[in-house]
C-alpha positions in Angstrom: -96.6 -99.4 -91.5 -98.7 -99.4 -94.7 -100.4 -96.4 -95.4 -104.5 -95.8 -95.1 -106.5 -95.1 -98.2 -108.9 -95.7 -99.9 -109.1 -98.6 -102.6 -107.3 -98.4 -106.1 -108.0 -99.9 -108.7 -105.6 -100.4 -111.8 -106.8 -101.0 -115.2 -104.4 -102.2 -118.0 -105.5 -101.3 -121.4 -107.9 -98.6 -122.3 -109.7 -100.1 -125.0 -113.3 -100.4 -125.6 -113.6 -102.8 -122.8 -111.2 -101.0 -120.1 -112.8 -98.1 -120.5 -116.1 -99.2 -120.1 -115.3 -100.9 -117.1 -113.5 -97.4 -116.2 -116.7 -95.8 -116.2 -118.9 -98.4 -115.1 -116.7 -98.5 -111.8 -116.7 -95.1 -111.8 -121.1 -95.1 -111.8 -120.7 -97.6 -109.0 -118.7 -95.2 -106.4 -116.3 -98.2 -105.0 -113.4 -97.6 -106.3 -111.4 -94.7 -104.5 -108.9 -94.4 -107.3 -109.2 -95.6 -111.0 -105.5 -95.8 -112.5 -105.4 -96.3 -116.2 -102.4 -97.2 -118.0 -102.0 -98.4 -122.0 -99.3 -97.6 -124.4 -101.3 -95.6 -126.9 -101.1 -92.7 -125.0 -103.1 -90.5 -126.8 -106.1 -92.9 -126.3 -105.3 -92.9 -122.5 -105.4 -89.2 -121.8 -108.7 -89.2 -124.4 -110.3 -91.6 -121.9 -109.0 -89.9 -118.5 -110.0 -86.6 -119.7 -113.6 -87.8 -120.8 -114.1 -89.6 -117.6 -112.5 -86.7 -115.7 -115.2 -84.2 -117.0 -118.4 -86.4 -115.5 -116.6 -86.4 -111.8 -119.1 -83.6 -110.2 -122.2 -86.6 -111.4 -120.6 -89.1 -109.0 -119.3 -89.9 -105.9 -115.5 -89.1 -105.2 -112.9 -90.5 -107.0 -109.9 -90.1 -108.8 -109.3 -91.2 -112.1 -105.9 -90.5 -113.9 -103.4 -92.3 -115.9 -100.6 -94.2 -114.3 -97.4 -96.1 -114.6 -96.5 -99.5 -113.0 -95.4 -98.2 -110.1 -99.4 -97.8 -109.4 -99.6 -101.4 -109.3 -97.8 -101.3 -105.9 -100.2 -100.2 -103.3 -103.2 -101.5 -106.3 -106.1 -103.8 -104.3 -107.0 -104.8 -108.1 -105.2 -104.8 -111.3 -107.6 -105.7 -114.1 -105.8 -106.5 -117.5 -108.2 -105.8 -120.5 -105.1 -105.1 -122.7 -104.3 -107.4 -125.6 -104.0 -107.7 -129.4 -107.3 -108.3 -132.1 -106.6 -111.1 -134.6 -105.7 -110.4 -137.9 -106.6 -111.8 -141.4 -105.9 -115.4 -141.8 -104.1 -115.5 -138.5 -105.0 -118.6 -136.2 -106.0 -118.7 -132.7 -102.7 -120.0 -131.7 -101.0 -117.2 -133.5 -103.1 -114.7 -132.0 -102.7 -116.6 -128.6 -98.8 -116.6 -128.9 -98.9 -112.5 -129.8 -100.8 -111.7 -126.9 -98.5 -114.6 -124.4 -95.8 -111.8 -125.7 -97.9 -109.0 -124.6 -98.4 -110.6 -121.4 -95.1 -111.3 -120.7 -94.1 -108.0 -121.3 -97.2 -106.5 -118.8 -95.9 -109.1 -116.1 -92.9 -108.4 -116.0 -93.1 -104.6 -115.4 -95.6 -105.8 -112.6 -93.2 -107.8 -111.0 -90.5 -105.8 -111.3 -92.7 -103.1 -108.9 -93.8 -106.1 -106.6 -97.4 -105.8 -105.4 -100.2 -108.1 -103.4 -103.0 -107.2 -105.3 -105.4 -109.8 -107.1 -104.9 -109.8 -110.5 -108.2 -110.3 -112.9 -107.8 -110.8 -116.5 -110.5 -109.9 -119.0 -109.0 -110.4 -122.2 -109.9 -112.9 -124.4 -109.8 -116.3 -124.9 -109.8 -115.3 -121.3 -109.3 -119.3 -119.8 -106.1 -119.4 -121.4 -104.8 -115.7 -121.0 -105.6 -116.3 -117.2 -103.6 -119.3 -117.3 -100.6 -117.3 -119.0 -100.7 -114.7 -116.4 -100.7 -117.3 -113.4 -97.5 -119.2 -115.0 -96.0 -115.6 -115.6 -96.7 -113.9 -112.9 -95.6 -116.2 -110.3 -98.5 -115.1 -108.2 -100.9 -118.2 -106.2 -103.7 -119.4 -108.0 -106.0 -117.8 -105.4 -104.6 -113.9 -107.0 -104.9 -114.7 -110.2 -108.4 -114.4 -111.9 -110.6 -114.9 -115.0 -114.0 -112.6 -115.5 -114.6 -116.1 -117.2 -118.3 -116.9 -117.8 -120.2 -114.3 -115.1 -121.0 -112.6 -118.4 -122.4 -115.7 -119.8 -124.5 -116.8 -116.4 -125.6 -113.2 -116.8 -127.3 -113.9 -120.4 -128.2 -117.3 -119.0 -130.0 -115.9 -116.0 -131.7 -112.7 -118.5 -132.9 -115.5 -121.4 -134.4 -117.5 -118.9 -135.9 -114.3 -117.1 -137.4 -113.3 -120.1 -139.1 -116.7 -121.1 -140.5 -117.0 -117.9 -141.3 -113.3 -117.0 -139.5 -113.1 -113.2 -137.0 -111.0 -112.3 -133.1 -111.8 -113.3 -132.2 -111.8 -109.8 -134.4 -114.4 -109.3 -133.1 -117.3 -111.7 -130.2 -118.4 -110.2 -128.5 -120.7 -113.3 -125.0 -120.9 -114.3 -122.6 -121.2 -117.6 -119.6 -123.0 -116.5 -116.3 -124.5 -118.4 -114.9 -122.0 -121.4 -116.2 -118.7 -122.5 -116.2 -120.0 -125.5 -118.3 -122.7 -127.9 -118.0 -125.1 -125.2 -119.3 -123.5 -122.8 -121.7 -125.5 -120.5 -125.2 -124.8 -118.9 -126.1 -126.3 -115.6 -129.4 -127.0 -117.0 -129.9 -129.7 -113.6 -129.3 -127.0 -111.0 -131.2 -124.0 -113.0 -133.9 -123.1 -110.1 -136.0 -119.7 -110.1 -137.0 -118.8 -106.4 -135.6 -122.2 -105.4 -138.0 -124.3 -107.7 -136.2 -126.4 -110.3 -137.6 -126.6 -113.8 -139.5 -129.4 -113.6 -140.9 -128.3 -110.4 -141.8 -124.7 -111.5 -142.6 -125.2 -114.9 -145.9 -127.0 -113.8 -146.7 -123.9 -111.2 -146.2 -121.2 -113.8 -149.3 -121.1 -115.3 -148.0 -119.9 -118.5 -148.7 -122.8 -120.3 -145.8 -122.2 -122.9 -145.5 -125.4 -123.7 -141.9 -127.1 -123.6 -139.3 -124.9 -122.2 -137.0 -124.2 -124.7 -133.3 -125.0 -123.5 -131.4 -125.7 -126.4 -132.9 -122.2 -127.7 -131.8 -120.4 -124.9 -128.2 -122.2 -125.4 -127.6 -121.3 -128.6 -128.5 -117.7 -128.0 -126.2 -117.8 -124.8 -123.3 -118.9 -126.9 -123.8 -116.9 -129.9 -124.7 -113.6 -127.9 -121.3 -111.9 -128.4 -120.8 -112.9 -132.1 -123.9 -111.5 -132.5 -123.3 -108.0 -131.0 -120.2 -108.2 -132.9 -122.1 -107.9 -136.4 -124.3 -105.8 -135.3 -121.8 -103.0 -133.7 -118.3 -104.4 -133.7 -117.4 -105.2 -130.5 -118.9 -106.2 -126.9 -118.3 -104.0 -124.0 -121.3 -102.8 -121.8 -122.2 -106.0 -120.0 -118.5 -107.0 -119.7 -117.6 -104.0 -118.0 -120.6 -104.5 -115.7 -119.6 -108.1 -115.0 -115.7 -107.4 -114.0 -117.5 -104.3 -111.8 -119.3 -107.1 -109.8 -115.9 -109.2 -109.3 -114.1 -106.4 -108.2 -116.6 -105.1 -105.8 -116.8 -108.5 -104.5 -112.8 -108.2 -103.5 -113.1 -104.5 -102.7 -115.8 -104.7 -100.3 -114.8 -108.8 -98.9 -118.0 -109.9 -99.8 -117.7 -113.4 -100.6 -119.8 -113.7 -103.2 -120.2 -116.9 -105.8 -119.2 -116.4 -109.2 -118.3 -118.2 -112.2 -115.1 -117.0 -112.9 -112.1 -118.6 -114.6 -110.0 -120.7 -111.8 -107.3 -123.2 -112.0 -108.4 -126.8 -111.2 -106.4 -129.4 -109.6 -108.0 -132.6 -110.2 -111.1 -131.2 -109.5 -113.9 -133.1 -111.6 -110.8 -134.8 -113.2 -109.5 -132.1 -115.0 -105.9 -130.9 -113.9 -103.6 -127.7 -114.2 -105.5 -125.6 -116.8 -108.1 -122.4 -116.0 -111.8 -123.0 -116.6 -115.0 -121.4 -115.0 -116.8 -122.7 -112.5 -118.3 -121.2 -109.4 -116.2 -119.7 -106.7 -116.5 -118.1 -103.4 -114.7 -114.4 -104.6 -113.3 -112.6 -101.5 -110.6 -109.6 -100.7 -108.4 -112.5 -100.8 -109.1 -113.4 -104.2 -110.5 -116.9 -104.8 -111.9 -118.5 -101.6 -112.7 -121.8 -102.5 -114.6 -123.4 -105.4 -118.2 -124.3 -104.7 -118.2 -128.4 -106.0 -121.2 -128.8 -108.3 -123.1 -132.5 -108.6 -123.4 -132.1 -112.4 -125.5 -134.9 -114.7 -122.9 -137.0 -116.7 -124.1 -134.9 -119.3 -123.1 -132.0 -118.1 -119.8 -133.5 -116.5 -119.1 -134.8 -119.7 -119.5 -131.3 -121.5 -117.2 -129.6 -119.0 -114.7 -132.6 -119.7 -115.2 -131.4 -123.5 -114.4 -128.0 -123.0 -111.3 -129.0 -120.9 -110.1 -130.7 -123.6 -110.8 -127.8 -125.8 -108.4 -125.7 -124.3 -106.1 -128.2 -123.4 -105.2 -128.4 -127.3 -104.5 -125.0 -127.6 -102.6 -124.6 -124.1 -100.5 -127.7 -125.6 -99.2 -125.5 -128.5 -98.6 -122.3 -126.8 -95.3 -121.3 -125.6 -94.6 -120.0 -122.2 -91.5 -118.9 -121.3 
């Protein structure tokens, strides 16, 4: 009989982006055990010890480093590990290196067996998500992308800020790739239930016309921007895969766009995009079927076929 404990959470890579979420998830007091594991190993006992030091500030946990074996008895392993592109290199060579990376992460997994969900951060994260659910063996429903909750996230805030309501009021989503072809659900945006064309004339703000394509372009540009200006993107990711994982740790069932495989769904067949899905202990739930406009159906269609050119060059053995 299986063991009680608390829940664990293992994180693969201790980069600027695993170790954020390290700490973020450490802030947010759900995670009974944080297990980090990367092969530079004097970065990974940097990172343990840091986060170590700030335990009496927060509720009780334990954060150490780990081996594979921790993936065993793991309710989440989160994968932020992977290689940076280099000069000159294309995406596909970049996507083959990290394939290799992959492989070799998946394998160790598998070798230790586990039932956890696995939820991958690292980027182009629609097709490293689709690498690890062709590696790993695992069902679809276990294997995850943070996709674009960081992009509805920046949706929902830019349109906040226009308008001057709360975030957790504008419910909006960016669905398809976290990437440029990204889509917004422009036709099922709502704030407090109102559509735009309905709230809009209610404001009062007399702002004149809203400005989507603005807002879009800022969207999709957001992390190239906070790339030039301080070299990489880190906070707000960490904060999104904190809200995925709580939503397995604690069953919650919550909808999120993350990066899931269709199956004919909207006509698009065996590749991983965003779109919203019910996100449970159990991993994926179900997707939550959108009525898009052609245009926006057309878009997602777009970005499908965007990644479907790169998934057709990449090897996966």
């Amino acid at each position: 009989m299986k063991k009680e404990r608390g829940s664990r959470v293992v994180i693969i890579g201790a980069g600027l982006v695993g170790s954020t979420f390290a700490y973020s998830l450490m802030m947010n007091g759900i995670a009974s055990e944080i297990i980090m594991l990367d092969v530079n190993e004097a970065r990974l006992k940097g990172e343990v010890m840091d986060l170590n030091h700030g335990l009496s500030f927060v509720k009780p946990v334990m954060v150490r480093a780990g081996t594979y074996e921790d993936c065993l008895d793991a309710d989440v392993i989160v994968i932020t590990a992977g290689a940076n592109q280099k000069p000159g290199e294309s995406r596909l060579d970049l996507l083959t290196r990290n394939a290799a990376i992959f492989k070799s992460i998946l394998d160790q997994i598998n070798t230790v067996g586990t039932e956890a969900i696995l939820l991958v951060a690292s980027n182009p994260v629609d097709i490293m998500t689709y690498v690890t659910y062709k590696l790993s063996g695992f069902s679809s429903h276990r294997v995850i992308g943070s996709g674009t909750v960081l992009d509805s996230a920046r949706f929902r805030y830019l349109i906040s800020a226009h308008c001057k309501v709360d975030p957790s009021n504008v419910h909006a989503y960016i669905i398809g790739e976290h990437g440029d072809s990204e889509v917004p659900v422009w036709s099922l945006a709502n704030i407090a239930g109102l559509r735009f064309n309905e709230y809009c004339p209610v404001c009062g703000g007399n702002c004149g016309e809203f400005p989507k394509d603005q807002i879009y372009q800022e969207v999709k540009n957001a992390a190239a921007q906070i790339i030039q200006g301080k070299g990489a993107t880190y906070y707000a990711i960490g904060l999104a895969l904190v809200q995925i994982v709580e939503s397995i740790l604690r069953d919650e069932y919550s909808v999120l766009t993350v990066s899931t495989l269709l199956t004919g769904e909207y006509g698009i067949n065996d590749l991983y995009l965003s779109l919203p899905c019910i996100v449970s202990r159990h991993g994926i739930e179900k997707q939550v079927r959108l009525d898009l406009s052609p245009e926006e159906l057309a878009g997602l269609k777009h970005s499908a076929a965007t990644l479907q050119e790169f998934k057709a060059g990449l090897k996966i053995e």
